[in-house]
Backbone bond lengths (Angstrom), bond angles and torsions (degrees), N, CA, C in turn:
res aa  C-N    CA-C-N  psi(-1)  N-CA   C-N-CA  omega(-1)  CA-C   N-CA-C  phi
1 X - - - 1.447 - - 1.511 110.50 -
2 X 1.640 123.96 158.08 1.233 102.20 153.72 2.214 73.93 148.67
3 X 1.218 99.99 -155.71 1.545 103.76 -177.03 1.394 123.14 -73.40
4 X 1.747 114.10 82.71 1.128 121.19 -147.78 2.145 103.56 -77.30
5 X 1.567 89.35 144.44 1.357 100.57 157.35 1.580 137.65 -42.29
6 X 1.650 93.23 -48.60 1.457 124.39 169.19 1.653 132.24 -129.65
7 X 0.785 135.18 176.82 1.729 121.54 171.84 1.580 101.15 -91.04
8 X 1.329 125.43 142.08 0.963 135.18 166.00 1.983 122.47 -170.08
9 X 1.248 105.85 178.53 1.732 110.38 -162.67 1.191 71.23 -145.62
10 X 2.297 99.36 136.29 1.572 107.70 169.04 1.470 88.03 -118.85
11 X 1.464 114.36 173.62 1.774 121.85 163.88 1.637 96.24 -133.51
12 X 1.507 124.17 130.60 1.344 110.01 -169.39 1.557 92.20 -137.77
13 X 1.109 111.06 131.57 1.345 129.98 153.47 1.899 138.67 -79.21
14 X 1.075 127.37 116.74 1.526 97.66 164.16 1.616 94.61 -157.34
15 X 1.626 94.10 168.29 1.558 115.96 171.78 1.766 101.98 -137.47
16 X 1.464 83.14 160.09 1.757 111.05 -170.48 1.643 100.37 -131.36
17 X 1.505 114.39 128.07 1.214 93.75 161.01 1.622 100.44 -104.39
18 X 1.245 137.27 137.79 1.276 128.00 -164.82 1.822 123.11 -108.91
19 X 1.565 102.02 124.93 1.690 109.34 -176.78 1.750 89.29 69.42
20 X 1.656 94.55 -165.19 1.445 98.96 163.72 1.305 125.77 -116.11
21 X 1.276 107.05 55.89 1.525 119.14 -174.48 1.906 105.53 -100.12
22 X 1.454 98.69 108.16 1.260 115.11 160.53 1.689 124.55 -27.33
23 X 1.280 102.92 101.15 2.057 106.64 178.37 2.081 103.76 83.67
24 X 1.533 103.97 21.58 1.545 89.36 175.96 1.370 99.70 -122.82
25 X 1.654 99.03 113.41 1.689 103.16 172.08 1.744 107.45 -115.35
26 X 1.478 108.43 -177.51 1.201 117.19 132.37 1.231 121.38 -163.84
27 X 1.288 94.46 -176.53 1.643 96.46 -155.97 2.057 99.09 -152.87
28 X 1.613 109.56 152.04 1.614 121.21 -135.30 1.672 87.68 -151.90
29 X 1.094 108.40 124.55 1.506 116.63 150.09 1.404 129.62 -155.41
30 X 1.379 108.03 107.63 1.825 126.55 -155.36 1.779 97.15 -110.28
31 X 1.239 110.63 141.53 1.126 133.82 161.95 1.607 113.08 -112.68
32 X 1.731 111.99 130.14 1.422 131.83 -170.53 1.913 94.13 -100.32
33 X 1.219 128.25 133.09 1.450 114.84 145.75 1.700 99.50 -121.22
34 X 1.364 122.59 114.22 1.616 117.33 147.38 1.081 128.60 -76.50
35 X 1.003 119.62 141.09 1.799 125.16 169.20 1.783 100.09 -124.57
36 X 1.604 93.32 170.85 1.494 99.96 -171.93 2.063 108.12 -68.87
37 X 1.216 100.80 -11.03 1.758 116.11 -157.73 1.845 105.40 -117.58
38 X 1.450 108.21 -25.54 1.441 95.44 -163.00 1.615 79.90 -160.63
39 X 1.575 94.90 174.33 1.491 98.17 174.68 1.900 95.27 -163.17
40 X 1.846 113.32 163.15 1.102 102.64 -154.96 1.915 99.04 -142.21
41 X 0.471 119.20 139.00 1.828 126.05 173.96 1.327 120.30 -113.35
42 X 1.180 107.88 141.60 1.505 108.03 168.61 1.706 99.57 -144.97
43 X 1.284 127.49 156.14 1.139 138.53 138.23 1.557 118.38 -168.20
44 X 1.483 100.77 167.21 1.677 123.71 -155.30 1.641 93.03 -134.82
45 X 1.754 124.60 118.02 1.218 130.90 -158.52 1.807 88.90 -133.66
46 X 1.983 130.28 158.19 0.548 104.78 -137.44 1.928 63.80 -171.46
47 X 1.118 111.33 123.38 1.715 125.93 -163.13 1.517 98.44 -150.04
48 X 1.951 102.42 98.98 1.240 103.29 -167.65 1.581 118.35 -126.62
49 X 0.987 123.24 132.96 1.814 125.96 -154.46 1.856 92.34 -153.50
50 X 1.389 107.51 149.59 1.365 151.62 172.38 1.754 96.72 -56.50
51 X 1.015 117.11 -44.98 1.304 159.56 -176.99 1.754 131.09 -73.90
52 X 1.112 100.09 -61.84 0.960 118.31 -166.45 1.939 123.30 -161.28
53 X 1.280 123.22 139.04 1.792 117.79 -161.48 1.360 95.54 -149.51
54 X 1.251 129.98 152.56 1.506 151.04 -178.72 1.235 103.55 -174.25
55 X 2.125 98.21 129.18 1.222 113.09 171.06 1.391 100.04 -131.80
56 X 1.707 105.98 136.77 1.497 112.11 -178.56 1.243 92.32 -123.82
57 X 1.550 103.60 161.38 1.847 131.01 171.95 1.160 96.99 -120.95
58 X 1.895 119.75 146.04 1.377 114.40 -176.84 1.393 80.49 -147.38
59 X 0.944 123.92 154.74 1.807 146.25 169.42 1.355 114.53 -134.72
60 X 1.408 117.69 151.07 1.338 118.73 177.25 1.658 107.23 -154.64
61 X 1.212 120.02 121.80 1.726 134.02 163.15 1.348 112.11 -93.96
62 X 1.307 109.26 168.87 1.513 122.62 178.27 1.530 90.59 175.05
63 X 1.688 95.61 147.88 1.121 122.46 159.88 1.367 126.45 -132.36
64 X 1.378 126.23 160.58 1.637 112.60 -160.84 1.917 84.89 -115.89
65 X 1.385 82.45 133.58 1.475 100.95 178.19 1.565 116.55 -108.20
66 X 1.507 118.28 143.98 1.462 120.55 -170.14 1.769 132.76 -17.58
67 X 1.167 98.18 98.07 1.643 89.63 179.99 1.642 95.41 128.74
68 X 1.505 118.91 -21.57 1.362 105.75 152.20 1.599 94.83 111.17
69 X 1.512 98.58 -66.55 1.914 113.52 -174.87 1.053 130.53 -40.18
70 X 1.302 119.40 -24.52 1.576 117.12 159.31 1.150 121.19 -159.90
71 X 1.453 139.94 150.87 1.365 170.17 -161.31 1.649 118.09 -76.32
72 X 0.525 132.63 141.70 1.421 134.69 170.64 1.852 120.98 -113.46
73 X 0.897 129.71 144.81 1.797 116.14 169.43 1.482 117.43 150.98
74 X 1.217 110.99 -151.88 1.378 110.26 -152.63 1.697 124.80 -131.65
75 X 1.312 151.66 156.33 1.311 120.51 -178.98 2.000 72.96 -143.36
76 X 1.483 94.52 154.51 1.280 114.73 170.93 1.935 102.89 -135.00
77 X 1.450 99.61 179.30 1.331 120.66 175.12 1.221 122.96 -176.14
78 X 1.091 139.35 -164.14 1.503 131.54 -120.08 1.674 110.41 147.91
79 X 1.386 123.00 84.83 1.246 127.55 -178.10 1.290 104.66 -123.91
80 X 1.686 117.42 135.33 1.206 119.74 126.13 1.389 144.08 -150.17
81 X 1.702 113.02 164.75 0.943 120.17 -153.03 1.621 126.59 -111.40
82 X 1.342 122.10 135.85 1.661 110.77 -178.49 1.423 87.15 -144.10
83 X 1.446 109.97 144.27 1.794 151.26 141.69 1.037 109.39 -86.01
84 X 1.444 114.03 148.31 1.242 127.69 160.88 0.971 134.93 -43.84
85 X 1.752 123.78 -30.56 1.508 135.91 -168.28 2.294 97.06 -94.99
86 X 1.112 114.84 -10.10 1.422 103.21 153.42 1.405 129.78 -121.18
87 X 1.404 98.48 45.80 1.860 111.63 -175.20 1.329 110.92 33.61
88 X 1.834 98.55 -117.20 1.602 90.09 175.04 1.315 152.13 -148.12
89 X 1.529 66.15 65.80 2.130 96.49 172.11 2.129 103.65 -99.83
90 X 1.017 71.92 151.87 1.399 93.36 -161.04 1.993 104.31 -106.16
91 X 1.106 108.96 160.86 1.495 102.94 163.64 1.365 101.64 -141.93
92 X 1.556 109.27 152.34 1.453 105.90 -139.86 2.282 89.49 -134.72
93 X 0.894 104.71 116.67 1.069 121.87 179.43 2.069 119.39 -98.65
94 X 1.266 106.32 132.91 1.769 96.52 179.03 1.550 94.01 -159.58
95 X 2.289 97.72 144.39 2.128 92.35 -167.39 1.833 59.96 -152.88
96 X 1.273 78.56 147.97 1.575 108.75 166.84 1.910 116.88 -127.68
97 X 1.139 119.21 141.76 1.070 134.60 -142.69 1.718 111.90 -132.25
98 X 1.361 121.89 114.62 1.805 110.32 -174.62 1.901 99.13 -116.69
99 X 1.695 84.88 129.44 1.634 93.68 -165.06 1.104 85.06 -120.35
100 X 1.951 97.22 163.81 1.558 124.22 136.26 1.201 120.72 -95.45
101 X 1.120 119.82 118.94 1.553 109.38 155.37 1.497 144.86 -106.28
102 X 1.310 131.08 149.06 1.535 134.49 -146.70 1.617 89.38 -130.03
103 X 1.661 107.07 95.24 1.615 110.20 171.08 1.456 116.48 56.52
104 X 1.246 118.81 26.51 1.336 131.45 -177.15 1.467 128.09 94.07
105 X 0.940 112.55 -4.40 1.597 134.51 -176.71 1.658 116.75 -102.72
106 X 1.826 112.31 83.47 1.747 106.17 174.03 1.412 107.57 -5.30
107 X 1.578 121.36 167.11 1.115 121.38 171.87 1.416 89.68 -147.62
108 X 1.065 138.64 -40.72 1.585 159.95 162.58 1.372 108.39 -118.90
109 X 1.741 112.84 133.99 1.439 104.01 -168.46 1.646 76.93 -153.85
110 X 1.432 138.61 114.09 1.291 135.77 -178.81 1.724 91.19 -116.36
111 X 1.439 111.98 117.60 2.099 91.09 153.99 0.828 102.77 -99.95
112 X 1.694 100.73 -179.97 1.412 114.60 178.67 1.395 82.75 -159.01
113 X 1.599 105.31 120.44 1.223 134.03 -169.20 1.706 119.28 -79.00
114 X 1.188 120.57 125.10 1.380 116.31 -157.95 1.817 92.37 -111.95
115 X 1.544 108.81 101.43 1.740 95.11 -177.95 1.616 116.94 -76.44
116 X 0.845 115.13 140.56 1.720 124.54 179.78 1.902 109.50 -106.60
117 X 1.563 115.37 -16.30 0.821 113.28 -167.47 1.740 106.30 -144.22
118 X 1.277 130.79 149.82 1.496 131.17 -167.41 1.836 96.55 -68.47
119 X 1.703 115.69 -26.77 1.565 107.26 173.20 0.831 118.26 -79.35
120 X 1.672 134.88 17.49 1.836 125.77 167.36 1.648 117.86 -55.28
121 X 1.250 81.04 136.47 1.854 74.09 -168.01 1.824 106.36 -151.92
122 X 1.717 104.85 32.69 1.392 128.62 167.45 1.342 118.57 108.02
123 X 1.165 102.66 -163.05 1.751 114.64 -179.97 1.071 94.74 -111.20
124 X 1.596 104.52 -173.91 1.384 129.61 163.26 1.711 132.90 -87.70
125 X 1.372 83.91 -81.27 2.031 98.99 -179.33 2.114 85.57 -95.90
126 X 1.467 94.22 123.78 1.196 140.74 166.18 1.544 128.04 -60.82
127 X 1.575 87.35 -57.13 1.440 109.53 179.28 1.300 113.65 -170.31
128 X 1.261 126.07 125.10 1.468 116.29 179.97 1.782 106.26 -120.95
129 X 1.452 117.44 165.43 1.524 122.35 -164.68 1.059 93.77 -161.23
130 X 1.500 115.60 138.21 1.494 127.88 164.08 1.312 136.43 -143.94
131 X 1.352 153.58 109.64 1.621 144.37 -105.27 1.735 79.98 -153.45
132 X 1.462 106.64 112.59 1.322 101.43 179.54 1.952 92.78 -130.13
133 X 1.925 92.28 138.55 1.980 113.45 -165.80 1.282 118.69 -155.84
134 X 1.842 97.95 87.42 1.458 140.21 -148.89 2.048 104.63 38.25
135 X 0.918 110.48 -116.27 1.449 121.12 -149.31 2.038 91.39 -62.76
136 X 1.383 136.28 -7.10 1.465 113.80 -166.92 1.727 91.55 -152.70
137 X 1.404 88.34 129.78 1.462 122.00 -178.69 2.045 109.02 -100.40
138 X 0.896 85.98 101.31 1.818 87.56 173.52 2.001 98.92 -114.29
139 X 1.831 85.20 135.26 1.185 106.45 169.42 1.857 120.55 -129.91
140 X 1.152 101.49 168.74 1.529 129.12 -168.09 1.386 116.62 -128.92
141 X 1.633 119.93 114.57 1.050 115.43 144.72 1.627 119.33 -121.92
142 X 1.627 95.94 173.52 1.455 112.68 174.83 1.465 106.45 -124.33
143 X 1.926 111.17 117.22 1.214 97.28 -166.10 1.565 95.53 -100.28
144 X 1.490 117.47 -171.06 1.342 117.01 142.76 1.739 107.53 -158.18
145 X 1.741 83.47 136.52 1.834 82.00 -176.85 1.219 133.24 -109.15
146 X 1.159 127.87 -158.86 1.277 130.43 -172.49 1.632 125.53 -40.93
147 X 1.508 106.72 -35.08 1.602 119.08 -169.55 1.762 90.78 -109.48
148 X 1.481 126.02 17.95 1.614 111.29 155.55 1.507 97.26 84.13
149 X 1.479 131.71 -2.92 1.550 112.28 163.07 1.615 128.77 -90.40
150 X 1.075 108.06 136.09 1.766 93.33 -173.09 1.747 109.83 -102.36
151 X 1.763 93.11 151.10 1.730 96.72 -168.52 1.560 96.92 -130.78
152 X 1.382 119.49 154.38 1.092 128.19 172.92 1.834 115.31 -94.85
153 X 1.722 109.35 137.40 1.305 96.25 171.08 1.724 93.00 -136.60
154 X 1.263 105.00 169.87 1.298 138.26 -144.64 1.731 113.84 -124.19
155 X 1.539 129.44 142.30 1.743 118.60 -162.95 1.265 82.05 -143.64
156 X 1.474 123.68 168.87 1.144 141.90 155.38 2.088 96.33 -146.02
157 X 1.290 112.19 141.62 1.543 113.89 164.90 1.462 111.96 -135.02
158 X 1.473 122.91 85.45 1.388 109.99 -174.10 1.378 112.18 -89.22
159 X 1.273 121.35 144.00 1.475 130.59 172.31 1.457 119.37 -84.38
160 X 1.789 119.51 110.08 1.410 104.78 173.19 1.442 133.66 -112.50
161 X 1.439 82.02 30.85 1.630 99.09 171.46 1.561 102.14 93.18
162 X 1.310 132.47 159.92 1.323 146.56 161.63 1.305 118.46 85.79
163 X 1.400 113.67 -6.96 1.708 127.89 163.82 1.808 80.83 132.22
164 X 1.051 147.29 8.91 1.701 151.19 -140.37 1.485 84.52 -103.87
165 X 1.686 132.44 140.93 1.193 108.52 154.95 1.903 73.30 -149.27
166 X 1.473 98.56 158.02 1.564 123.86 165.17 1.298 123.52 -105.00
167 X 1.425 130.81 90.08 1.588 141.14 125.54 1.405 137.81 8.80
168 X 1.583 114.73 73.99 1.619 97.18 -173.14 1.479 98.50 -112.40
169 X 1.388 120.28 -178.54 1.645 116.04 -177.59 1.501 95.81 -177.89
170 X 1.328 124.25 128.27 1.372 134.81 155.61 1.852 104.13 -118.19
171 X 1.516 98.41 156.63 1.286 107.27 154.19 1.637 110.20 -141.81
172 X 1.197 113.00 125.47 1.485 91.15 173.59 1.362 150.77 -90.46
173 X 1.009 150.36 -131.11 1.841 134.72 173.38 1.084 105.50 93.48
174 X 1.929 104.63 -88.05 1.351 124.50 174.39 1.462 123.16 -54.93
175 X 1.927 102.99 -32.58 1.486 98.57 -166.51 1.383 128.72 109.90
176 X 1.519 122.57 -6.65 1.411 158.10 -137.41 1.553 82.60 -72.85
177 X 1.412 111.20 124.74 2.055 91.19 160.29 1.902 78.38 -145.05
178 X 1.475 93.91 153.50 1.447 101.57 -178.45 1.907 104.69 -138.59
179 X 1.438 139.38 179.23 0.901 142.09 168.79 1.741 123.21 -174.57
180 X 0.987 119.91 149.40 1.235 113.67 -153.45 1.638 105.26 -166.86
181 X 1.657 102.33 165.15 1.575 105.03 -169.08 1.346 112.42 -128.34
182 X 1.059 142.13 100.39 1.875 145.31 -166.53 1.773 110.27 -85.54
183 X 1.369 137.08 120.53 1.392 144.31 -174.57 1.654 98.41 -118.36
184 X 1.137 118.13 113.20 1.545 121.95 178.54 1.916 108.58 -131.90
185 X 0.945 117.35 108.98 1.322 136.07 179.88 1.870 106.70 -93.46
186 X 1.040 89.51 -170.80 2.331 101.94 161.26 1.293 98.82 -42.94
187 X 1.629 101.60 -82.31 1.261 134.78 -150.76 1.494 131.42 -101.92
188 X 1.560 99.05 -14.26 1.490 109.60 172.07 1.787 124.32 -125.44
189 X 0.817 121.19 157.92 1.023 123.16 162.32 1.723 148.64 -147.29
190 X 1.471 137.05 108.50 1.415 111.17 -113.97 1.582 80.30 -124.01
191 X 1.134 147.68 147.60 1.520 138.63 151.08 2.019 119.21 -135.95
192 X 1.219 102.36 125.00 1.517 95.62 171.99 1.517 108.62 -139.50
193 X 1.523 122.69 145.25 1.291 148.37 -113.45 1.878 110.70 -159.30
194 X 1.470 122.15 111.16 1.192 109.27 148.10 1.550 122.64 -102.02
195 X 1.568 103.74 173.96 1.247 105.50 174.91 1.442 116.10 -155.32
196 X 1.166 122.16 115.09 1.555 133.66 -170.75 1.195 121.74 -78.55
197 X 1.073 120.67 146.64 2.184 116.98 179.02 1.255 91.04 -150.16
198 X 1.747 111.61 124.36 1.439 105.13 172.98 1.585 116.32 -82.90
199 X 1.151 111.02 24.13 1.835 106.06 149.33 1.297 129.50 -125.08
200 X 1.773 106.88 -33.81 1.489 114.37 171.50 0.887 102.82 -77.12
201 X 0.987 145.84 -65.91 1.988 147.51 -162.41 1.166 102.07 125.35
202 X 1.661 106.12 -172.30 1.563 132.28 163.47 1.401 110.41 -4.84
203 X 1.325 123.83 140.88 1.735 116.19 120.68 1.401 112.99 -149.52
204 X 1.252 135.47 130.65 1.333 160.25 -89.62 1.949 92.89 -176.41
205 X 1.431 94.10 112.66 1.346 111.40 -175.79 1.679 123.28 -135.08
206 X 1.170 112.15 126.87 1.391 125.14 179.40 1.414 126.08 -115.38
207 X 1.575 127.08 116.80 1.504 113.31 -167.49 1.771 99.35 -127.16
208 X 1.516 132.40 161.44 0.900 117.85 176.16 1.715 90.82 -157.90
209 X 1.834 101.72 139.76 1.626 103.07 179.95 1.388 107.65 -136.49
210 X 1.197 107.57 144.17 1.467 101.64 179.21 1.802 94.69 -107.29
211 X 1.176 113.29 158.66 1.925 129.52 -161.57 1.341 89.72 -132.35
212 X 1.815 108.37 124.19 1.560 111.64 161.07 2.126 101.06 -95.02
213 X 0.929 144.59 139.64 1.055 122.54 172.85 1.733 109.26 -123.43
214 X 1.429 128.55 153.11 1.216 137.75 -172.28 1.220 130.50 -104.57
């Protein structure tokens, strides 16, 4: 989404099975609408364990401000969370976020976390940046997690022509390296993704969207 080329509506699907932990998936389904003036996001994500389950809502607006080049707007969310050890009450987390965006891609993304519950205990992506020079898009984030330390991760998006693009991603600390393959046609669009953790393991990702375009 973000200051589209063309007008168009995506419907996107995906699943994760995550690390190599037996019965832990998740699973994502976001809807894109562009317009020539504004553009709009939605998705509903879905983190599921024996153990433990979290479902978040995320939204995103933008509007394109004079001169066309970049967007202005907002991202919200909406998480919540249950363990096993509090059956089934939930604690319910929500942070809203004021961006720029550059062709659909944050450029500045600050939250500011709105607690709903005495367990708020932050966001995630901090800040994200992305510098795209012809065929390869490298991005930046700044995360911060649960226990209040912040880590840097790392993008590569190379273009190999034919709608084909290649997926790279490090983060370091942990060691995180990920890679992945993107297929974008008219009407379809197909992407699948690993991702390594040198303690959890694997996780192995599949997304698929179908594109109405205008």
């Amino acid at each position: 989404s973000g200051i589209p080329e063309d007008v168009y509506t995506a419907l996107v699907a995906s699943r994760s099975e995550l690390y190599s932990i037996e019965g832990l998936s998740a699973s994502n389904v976001e809807l894109y609408i562009n317009g020539r003036t504004k553009s709009l996001s939605l998705s509903w994500g879905v983190i599921d364990h024996d153990l433990y389950h979290e479902d978040r809502f995320e939204s995103r607006i933008g509007f394109v401000v004079p001169g066309r080049l970049l967007m202005i707007g907002c991202l919200g969310n909406v998480t919540r969370k249950k363990t096993e050890n509090t059956a089934a009450e939930y604690e319910d987390f929500t942070a809203v976020s004021a961006c720029l965006f550059w062709k659909g891609n944050p450029v500045l993304q600050v939250d500011r976390p709105l607690c709903l519950s005495s367990a708020c205990a932050g966001g995630d992506v901090l800040l994200e940046a992305m510098i795209r020079a012809g065929n390869i898009g490298l991005v930046f984030n700044l995360l911060s997690g649960i226990d209040g330390k912040y880590a840097n991760r790392f993008g590569a998006n190379l273009s190999a022509g034919a709608g084909v693009s290649v997926l790279l991603g490090y983060r370091p600390g942990p060691e995180i390296i990920s890679a992945g393959l993107h297929f974008s046609s008219e009407r379809l669009a197909v992407c699948i993704s690993w991702e390594s953790h040198p303690v959890l393991g694997d996780t192995f990702s599949a997304g698929v969207g179908r594109i109405w375009r205008q």
